[in-house]
C-alpha positions in Angstrom: -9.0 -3.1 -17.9 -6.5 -5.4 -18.4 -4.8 -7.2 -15.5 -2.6 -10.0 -14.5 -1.5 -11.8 -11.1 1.7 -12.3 -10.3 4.4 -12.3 -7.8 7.3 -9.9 -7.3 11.2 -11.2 -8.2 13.1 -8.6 -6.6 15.3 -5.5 -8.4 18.0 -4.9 -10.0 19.1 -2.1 -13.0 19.1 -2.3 -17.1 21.3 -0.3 -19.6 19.6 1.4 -22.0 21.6 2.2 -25.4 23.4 5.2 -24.1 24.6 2.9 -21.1 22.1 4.7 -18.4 21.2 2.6 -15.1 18.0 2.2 -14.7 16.3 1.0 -11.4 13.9 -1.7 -12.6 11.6 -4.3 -10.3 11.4 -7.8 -11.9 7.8 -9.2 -12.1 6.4 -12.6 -12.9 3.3 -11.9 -14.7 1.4 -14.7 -14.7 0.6 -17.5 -16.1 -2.6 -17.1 -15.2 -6.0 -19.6 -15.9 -9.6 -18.3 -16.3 -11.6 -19.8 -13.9 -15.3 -18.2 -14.9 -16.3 -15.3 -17.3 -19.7 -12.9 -17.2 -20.0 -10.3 -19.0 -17.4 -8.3 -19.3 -15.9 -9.9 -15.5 -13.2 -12.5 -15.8 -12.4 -14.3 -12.7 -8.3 -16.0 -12.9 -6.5 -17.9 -10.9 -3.0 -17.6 -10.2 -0.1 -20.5 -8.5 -1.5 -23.9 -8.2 -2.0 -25.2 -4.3 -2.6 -28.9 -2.6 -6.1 -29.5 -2.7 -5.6 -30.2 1.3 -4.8 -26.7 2.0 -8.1 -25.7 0.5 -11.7 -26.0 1.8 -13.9 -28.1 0.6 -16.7 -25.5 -0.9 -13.4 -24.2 -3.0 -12.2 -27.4 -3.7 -15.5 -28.5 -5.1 -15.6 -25.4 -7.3 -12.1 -26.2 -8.6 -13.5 -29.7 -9.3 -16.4 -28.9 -11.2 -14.3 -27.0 -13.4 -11.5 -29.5 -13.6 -8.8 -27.3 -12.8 -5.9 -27.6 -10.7 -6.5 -25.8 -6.9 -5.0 -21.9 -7.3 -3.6 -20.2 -4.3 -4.8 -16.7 -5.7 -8.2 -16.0 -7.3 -9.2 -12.4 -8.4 -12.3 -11.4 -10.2 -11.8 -7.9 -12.7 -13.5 -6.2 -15.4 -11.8 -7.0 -18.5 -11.2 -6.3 -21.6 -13.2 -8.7 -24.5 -14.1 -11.0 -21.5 -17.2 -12.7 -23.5 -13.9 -14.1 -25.9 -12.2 -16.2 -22.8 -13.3 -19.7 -22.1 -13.1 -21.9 -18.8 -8.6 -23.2 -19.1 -7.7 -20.6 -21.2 -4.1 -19.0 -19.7 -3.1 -15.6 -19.7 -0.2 -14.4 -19.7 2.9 -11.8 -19.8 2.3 -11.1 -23.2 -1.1 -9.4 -22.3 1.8 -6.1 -21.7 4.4 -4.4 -24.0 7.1 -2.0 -23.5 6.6 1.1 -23.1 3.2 0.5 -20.7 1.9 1.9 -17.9 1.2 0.0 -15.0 -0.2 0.1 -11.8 1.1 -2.5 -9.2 -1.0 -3.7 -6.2 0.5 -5.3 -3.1 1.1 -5.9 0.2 3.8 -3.3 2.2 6.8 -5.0 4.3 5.1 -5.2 8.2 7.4 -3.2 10.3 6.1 -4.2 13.6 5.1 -1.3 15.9 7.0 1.4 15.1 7.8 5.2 16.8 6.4 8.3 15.3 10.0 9.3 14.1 10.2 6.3 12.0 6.5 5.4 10.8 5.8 9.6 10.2 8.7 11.0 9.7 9.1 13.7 12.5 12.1 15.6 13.1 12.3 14.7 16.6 13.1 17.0 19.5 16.4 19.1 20.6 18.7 16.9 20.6 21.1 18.7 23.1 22.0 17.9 26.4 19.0 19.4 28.2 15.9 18.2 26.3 14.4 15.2 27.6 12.4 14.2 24.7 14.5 13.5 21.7 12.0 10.9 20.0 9.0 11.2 22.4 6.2 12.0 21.1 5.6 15.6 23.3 2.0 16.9 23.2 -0.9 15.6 21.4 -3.5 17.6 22.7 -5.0 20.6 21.4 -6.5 24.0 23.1 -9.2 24.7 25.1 -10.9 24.2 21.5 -11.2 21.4 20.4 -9.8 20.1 23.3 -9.6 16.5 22.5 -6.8 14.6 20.4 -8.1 15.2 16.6 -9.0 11.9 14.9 -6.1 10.6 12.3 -3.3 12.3 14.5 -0.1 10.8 13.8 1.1 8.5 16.6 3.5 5.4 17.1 2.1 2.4 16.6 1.9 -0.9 13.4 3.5 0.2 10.6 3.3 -1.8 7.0 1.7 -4.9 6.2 -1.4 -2.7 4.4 -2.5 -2.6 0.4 -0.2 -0.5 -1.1 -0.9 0.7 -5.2 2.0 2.5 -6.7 1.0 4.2 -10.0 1.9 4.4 -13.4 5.4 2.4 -13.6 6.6 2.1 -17.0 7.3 -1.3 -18.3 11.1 -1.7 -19.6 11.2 -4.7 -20.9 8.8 -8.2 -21.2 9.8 -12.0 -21.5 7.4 -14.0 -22.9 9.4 -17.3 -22.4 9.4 -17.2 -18.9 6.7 -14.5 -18.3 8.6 -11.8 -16.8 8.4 -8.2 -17.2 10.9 -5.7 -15.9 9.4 -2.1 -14.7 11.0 1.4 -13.6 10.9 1.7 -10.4 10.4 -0.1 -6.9 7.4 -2.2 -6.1 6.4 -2.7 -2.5 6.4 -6.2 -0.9 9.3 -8.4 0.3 10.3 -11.0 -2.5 8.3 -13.5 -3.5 4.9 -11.2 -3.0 1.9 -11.5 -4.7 1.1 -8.5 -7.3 -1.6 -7.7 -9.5 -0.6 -5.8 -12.5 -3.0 -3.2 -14.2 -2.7 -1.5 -17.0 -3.5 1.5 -17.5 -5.7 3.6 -19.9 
C-alpha cells in the first residue's frame, strides 16, 4: 500500500483540452514525517500540534524521537517500508495522474435527522386527508416475526461516521505545494482530515 494523510481543501472544476468541466476535490497530501518503521509497517505523522495539547506518554514518545508533536498519527503497511528512516517526509509526490484513489474521512454530522431525509423515503399521501406525510407509519411486522427487525430504518443521528469513497481518479498533482486535484466529491466539511490510498 501506499498512503498519505492529509486534509481536504474544498472543490471546484478543471478544463481538460477539449474545454470539459470536470468536478474535482482539492486535497493537501501531506507533508507527512515517519515517526517509526517495522517491517513492512510505517507509522507517519501528519500537522504539527503544541506539545500542551498532548499527553505526556505521547509527548515523551515525540521527544525521544525529536520530532515536532503531530496532531494525526496513522500506522499502514507500506510499500519498501525497511528503506524509510525516523524524519524522513513524505509527500504528494508519492501519487501521479491518472491514479486511483481511495479517500477515508469523516461524513458532515447532520444532527438527528427524520427517516425522509437520513433514508430516503418517499413519504406518505400528501393530500388533504392523510395524516402522516413524513411520519414514519408502521414498523412492525406480522404475527411472524412479530417484533421490529434489527437494522430497520428509523430517524435518528445522521453523519459524523467513517466514510471511504472508492477509486477516484487523480487529475492533477502539485508537488510545490503538495496538492493533488481528484474527480469527484470527497466527504467531510473543509479543512477535514483524509487519508489517501492508492490503489492496486
Amino acid at each position: 500500500m501506499i498512503a498519505l494523510l492529509g486534509k481536504k481543501i474544498g472543490m471546484t472544476r478543471l478544463y481538460d483540452e477539449k474545454g470539459v468541466a470536470c468536478p474535482v476535490s482539492i486535497l493537501e497530501a501531506g507533508p507527512c514525517v515517519v515517526l517509526g518503521a517495522s517491517g513492512d509497517r510505517l507509522k507517519m505523522g501528519f500537522e504539527d500540534i503544541a506539545e500542551k495539547k498532548v499527553k505526556k506518554p505521547v509527548s515523551g514518545f515525540f521527544k525521544k524521537i525529536n520530532i515536532t508533536p503531530k496532531k494525526y498519527v496513522r500506522e499502514f503497511s507500506f510499500k519498501d517500508a525497511a528503506n524509510f528512516k525516523i524524519g524522513d517526509s513524505l509527500k504528494a509526490d508519492l501519487f501521479k495522474v491518472n491514479d486511483i484513489i481511495d479517500v477515508v474521512c469523516t461524513s458532515k454530522g447532520k444532527g438527528f435527522q427524520g427517516g425522509m431525509k437520513r433514508w430516503n423515503w418517499h413519504g406518505g399521501p400528501a393530500s388533504r386527508g392523510s395524516t402522516s406525510h413524513r411520519r414514519v407509519g408502521s414498523i412492525g411486522s406480522t404475527t411472524t416475526p412479530g417484533r421490529v427487525i434489527k437494522g430497520h430504518h428509523m430517524p435518528g443521528h445522521m453523519g459524523n461516521a467513517q466514510v471511504t469513497v472508492k477509486n477516484l481518479k487523480v487529475i492533477n498533482v502539485n508537488i510545490e505545494h503538495n496538492i493533488i486535484a481528484v474527480k469527484g466529491a470527497v466527504p467531510g466539511f473543509r479543512g477535514a482530515f483524509v487519508v489517501i490510498k492508492k490503489v492496486k
